[in-house]
C-alpha positions in Angstrom: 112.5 88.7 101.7 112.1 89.4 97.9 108.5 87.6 98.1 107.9 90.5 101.1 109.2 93.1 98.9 106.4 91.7 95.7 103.5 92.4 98.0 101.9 95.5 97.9 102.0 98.0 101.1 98.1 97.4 101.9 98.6 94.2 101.7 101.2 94.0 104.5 99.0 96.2 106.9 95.8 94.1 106.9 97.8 90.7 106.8 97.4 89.0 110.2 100.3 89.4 112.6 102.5 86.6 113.0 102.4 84.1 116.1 98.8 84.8 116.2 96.3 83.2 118.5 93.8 81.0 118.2 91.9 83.6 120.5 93.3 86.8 119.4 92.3 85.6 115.5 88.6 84.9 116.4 88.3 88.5 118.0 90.3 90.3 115.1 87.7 88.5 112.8 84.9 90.1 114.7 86.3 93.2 114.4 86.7 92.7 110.8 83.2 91.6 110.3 81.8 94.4 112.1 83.6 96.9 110.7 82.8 95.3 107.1 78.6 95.6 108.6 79.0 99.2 109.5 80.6 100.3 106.5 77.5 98.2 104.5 75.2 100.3 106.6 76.9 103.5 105.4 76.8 102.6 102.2 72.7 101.9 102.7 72.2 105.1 104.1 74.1 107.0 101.6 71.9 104.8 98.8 68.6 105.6 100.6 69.4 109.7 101.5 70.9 110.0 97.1 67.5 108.5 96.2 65.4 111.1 99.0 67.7 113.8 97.4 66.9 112.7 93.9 63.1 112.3 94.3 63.1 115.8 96.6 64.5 117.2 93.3 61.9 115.9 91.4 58.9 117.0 93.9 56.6 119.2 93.1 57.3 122.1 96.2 54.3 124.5 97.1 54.7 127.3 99.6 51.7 128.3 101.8 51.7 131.3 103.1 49.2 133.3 105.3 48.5 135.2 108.9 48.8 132.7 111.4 45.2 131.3 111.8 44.0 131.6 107.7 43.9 128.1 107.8 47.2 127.3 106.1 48.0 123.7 107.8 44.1 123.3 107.0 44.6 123.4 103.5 47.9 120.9 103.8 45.6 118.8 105.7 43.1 118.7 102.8 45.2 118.0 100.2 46.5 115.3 102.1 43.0 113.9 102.6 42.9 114.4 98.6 45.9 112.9 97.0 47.6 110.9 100.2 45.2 108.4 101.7 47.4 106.2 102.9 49.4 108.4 104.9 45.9 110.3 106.1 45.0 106.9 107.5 48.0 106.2 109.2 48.0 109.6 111.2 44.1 109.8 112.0 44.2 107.9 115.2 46.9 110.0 116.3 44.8 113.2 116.3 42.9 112.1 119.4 45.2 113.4 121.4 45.3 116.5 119.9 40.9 116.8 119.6 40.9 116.4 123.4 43.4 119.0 124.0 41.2 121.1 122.0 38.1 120.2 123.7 39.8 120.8 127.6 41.6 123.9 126.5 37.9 125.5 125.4 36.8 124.4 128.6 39.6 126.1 130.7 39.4 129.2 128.6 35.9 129.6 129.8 36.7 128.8 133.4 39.3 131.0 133.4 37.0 133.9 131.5 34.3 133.7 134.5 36.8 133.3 137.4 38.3 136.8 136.0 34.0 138.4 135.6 33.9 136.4 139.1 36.8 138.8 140.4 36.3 141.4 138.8 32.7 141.2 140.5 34.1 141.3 143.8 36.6 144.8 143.1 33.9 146.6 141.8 31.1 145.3 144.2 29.3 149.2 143.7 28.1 148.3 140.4 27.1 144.5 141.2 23.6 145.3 140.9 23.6 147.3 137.5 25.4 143.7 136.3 23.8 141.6 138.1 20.6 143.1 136.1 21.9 142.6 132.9 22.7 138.8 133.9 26.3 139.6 133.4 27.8 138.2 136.9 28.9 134.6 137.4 25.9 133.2 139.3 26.7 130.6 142.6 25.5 127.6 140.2 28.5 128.4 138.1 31.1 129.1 140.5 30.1 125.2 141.9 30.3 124.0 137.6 33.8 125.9 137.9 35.3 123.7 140.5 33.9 120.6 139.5 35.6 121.2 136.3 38.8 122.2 137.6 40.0 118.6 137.0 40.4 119.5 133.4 43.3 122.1 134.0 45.4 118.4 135.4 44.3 116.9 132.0 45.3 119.8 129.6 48.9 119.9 131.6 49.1 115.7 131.1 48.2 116.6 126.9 50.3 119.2 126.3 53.7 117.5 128.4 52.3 114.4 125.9 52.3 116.4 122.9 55.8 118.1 123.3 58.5 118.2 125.7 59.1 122.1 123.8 55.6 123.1 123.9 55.0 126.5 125.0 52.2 129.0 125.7 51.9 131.9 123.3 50.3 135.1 125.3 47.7 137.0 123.8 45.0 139.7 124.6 42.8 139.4 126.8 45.5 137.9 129.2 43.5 134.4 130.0 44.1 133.3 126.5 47.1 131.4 125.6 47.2 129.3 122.9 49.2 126.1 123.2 52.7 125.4 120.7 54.3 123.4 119.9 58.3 123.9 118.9 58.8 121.2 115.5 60.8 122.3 112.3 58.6 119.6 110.7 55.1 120.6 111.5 52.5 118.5 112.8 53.6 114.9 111.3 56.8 114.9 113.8 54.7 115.4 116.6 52.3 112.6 115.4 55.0 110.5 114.9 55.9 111.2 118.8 51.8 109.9 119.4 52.5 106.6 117.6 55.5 105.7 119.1 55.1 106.4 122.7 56.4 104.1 125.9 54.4 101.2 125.9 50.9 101.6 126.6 51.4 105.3 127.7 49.5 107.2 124.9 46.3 104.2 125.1 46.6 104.8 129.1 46.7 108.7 128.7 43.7 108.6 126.6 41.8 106.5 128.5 42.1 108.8 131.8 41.4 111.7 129.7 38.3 110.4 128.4 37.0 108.9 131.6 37.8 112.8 133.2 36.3 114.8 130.3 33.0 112.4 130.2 32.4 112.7 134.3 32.2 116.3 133.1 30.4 116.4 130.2 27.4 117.5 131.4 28.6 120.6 133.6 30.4 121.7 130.0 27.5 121.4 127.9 25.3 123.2 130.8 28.6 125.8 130.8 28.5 126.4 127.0 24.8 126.5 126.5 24.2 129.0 129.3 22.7 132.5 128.5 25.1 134.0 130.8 28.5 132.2 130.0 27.4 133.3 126.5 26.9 137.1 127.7 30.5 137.4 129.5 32.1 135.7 126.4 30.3 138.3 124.7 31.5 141.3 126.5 35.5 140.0 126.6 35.0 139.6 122.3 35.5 135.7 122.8 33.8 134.0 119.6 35.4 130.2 120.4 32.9 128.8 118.2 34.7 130.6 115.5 38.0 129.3 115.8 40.2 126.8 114.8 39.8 123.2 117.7 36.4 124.2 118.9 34.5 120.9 119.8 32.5 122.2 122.6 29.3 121.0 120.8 31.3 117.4 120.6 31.6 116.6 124.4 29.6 113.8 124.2 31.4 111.6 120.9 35.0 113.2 121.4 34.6 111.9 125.1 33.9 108.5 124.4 36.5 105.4 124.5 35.8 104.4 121.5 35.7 107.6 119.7 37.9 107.5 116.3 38.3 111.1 114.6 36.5 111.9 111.5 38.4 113.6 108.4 36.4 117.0 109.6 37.5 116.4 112.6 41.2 116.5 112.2 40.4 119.6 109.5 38.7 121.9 112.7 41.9 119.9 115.4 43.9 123.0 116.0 48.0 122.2 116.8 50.0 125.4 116.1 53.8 124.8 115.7 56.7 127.8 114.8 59.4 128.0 112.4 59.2 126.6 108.7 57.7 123.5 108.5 58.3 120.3 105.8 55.0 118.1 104.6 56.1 115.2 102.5 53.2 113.9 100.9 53.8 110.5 98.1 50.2 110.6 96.1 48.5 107.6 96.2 45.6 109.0 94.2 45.2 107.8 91.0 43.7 111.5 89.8 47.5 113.3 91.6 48.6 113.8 88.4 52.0 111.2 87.5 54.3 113.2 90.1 54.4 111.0 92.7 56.1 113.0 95.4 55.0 116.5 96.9 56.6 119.0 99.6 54.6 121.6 100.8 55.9 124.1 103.3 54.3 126.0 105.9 55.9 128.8 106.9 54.5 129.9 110.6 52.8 133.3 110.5 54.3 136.6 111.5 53.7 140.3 111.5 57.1 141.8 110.7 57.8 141.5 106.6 61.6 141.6 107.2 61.2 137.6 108.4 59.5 137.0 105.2 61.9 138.4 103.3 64.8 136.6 105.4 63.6 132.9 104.3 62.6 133.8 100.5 65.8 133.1 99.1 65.0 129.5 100.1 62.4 128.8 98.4 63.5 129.5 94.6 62.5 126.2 93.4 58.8 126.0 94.5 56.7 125.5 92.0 53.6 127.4 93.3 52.6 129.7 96.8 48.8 129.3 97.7 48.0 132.8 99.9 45.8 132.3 102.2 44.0 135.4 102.8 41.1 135.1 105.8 38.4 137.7 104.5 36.1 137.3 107.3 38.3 138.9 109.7 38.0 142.5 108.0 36.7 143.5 112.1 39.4 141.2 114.1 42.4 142.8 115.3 45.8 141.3 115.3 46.6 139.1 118.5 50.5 140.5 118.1 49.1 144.2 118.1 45.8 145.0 118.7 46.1 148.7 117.1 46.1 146.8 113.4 43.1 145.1 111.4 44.0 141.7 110.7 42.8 142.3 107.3 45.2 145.1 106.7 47.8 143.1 107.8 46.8 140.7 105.1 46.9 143.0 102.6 50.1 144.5 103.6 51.7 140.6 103.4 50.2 139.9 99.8 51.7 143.2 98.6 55.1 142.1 99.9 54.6 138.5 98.2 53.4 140.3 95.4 56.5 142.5 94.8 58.8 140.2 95.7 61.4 139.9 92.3 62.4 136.3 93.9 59.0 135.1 93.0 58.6 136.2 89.2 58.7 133.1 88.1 56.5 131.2 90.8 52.6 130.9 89.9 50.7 132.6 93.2 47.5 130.8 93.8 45.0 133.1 96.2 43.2 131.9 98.7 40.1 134.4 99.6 39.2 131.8 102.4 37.1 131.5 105.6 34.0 132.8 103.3 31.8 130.6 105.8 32.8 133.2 108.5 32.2 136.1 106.3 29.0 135.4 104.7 27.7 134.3 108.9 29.3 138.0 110.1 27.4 139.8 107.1 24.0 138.2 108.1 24.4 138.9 111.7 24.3 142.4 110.3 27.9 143.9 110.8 28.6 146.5 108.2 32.1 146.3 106.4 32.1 149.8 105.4 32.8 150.6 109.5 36.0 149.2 109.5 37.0 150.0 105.6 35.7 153.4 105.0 36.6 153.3 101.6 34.0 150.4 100.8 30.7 151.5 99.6 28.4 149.3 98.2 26.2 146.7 99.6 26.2 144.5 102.6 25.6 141.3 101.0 27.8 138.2 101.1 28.1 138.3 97.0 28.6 142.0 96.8 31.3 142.3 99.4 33.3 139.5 98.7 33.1 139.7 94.7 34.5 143.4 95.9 37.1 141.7 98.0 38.4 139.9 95.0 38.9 143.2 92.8 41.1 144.7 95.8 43.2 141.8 96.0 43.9 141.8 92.2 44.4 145.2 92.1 46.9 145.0 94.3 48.5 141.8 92.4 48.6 143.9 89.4 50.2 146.8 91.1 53.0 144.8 92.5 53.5 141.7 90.2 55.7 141.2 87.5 53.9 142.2 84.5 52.0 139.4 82.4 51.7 136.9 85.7 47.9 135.6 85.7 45.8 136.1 88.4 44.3 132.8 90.1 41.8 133.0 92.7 39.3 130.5 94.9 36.8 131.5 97.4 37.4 129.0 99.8 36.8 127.6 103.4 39.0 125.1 104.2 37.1 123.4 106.5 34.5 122.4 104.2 36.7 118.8 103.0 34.3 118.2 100.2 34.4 121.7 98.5 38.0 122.6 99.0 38.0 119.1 97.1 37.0 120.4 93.8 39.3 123.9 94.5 42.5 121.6 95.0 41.6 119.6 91.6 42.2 123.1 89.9 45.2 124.1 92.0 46.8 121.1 91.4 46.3 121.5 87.4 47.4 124.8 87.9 50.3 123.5 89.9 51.1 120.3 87.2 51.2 122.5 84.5 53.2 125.4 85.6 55.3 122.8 86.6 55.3 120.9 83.2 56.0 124.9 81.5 59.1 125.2 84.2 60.4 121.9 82.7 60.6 123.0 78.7 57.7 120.5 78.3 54.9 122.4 77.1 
């Protein structure tokens, strides 16, 4: 009893019970032992998440902000291919998927363009021959090119279910254009993560019908796109697909093929729109990424109303750097949200709000005066900027209007940013790899040594 009384009241509650059997000892040691591995996981996980925490604090963590479509995920995608090799390599056979989602959703855009002329042919049958003399009605030949490709709209379904069980169709104007997107807190990498890790053989098999679907067709889609009247009824509904983000239309014939492996430009032009506030974890690999190993960039989806900026700001106090990507070519395209506004003016109208914003003071803003590709291609074709900003009146030329573009946006950064921040611009387009190369090295000195400043090292 006294010898009962010396041992402590722990060791009394984990002693075995007395008159204990051979049997009922084995499974109480079980228990014991797996209780002692779960708590040794625990422990693991704990370890591993302090260590993520600790070298999250340490990252390097640049915002990138723009309209949706001013090539923000673009320019993630490029640094990647810059600074994160290894990871870029891992993902690249993933984007195949993605590519021929791309390529079919073109196709069924256009289907879906001349079925609508096609209708629209029938209702107003009075003024059929006035059209039909300016070779602007869908002719029998591509009524017959329509339904052999109608195959396609099966294989953009299968994609899309592939892609994302909370995909979704965003509706713009004209009404036959929705884009595909994708729901994912995480951007793109989650949803590649889905494409390597699918049921066994599922994403190989999927492919492989897709291919063998999209290549029985290739030649009715490169007759479709190269025809004189697609291109005329494209015209007419302000459809410019060889302008946008995913067009492969001109890359039927190696996209379609089983052995086709996507090319860094390739995966720079894929278009995959996801919503929300997306994470990019990048680990350099490079030995030129500058001693921090670790970078986060977010992508923060776009939106018109300046009120959700202004909700998810206060998150984002410890970012080192915001690149702005401002798309200068689309001074004449109106805003797929509301037609009535100039995406431009909505651009401007964002990069005063960054501008002002007293949360940022201390963040270095890096502008982006991107898609100059576009711009320089609109100016040639002849359309005048001075049509759709009165205010502009000097030349028409390429250097001339976007050296002018440049004094507007600083203007406007001096107006509305904390006195003595420095003004950083690039003329960019993103999905030139190699020259966005050489604009990243300075962004990320930039980005290093604003960092190095923050610290108290410099």
């Amino acid at each position: 009893m006294t010898a009962d009384r010396d041992l402590d009241p722990l060791t009394l509650a984990i002693a075995p019970p007395p008159n204990e059997t051979p049997a009922e000892r084995a499974a109480r040691e079980k228990s014991e032992q797996e209780a002692l591995q779960r708590s040794r996981c625990i422990d693991a996980e704990l370890k591993l998440a302090k260590a993520a925490m600790k070298r999250y604090k340490k990252a390097i963590k640049v915002l990138v902000l723009g309209q949706s479509l001013s090539g923000k995920s673009t320019t993630i995608k490029n640094f990647q291919i810059a600074y994160a090799q290894k990871s870029w390599c891992e993902e690249r056979e993933s984007w195949r998927a993605v590519i021929l989602l791309n390529l079919v959703r073109s196709v069924n855009i256009i289907t879906d363009v001349l079925n609508d002329a096609g209708n629209r042919e029938i209702r107003n049958s009075v003024d059929n021959q006035a059209q039909a003399a300016e070779g602007v009605i869908p002719t029998e030949r591509h009524r017959s090119v329509v339904l052999r490709l109608v195959p396609l709209r099966q294989i953009e379904k299968d994609l899309k279910t592939f892609l994302g069980a909370g995909s979704s169709e965003v509706d713009f104007t004209p009404r036959f254009i929705q884009e595909f997107c994708v729901r994912s807190s995480s951007g793109w990498k989650s949803i590649l993560d889905q494409i390597r890790n699918p049921e066994p053989g599922k994403e190989s098999q999927l492919h492989r019908v897709a291919c063998h679907v999209v290549s029985g067709c290739k030649e009715d889609i490169r007759w479709l796109w190269n025809d004189t009247v697609t291109k005329k009824i494209l015209h007419a509904r302000q459809l410019r697909l060889e302008d946008s983000p995913g067009f492969f239309l001109d890359d039927v014939e190696r996209i379609a093929g089983l052995e086709y492996q996507p090319s860094d430009q390739d995966i720079v032009r894929a278009r995959l729109r996801t919503t929300g506030v997306q994470e990019h974890h990048f680990t350099m690999d490079r030995a030129n990424a500058g001693g921090v190993l670790d970078w986060v960039m977010y992508d923060v989806a776009g939106k018109r109303h300046y009120t959700y900026f202004a909700a998810w700001i206060p998150y984002f106090r410890e970012i080192t750097a915001l690149i702005f990507l401002a798309p200068i070519s689309s001074f004449n395209e109106r805003l797929e949200e509301d037609p009535r506004i100039y995406r431009l003016e909505d651009t401007f109208n964002l990069w005063k709000t960054i501008c002002s914003s007293r949360l940022l003071d201390q963040v270095q803003i890096i502008l982006f005066l991107n898609k100059t590709d576009l711009l320089q291609k609109k100016l040639e074709q002849g359309i005048r900027l001075q049509k759709y900003i009165p205010e502009y009146d000097k030349a028409n030329d390429y250097e001339t209007v976007s050296t002018w573009f440049r004094k507007i946006f600083k203007r406007y950064y001096l107006q509305h940013s904390a006195p003595g921040r420095i003004f950083i611009s690039h003329f960019t387009s993103v999905v030139d790899t190699k020259a966005t190369a050489l604009t990243l090295q300075a962004v990320q000195a930039t980005i290093l040594r604003n960092d190095i400043a923050g610290a108290g090292l410099m």
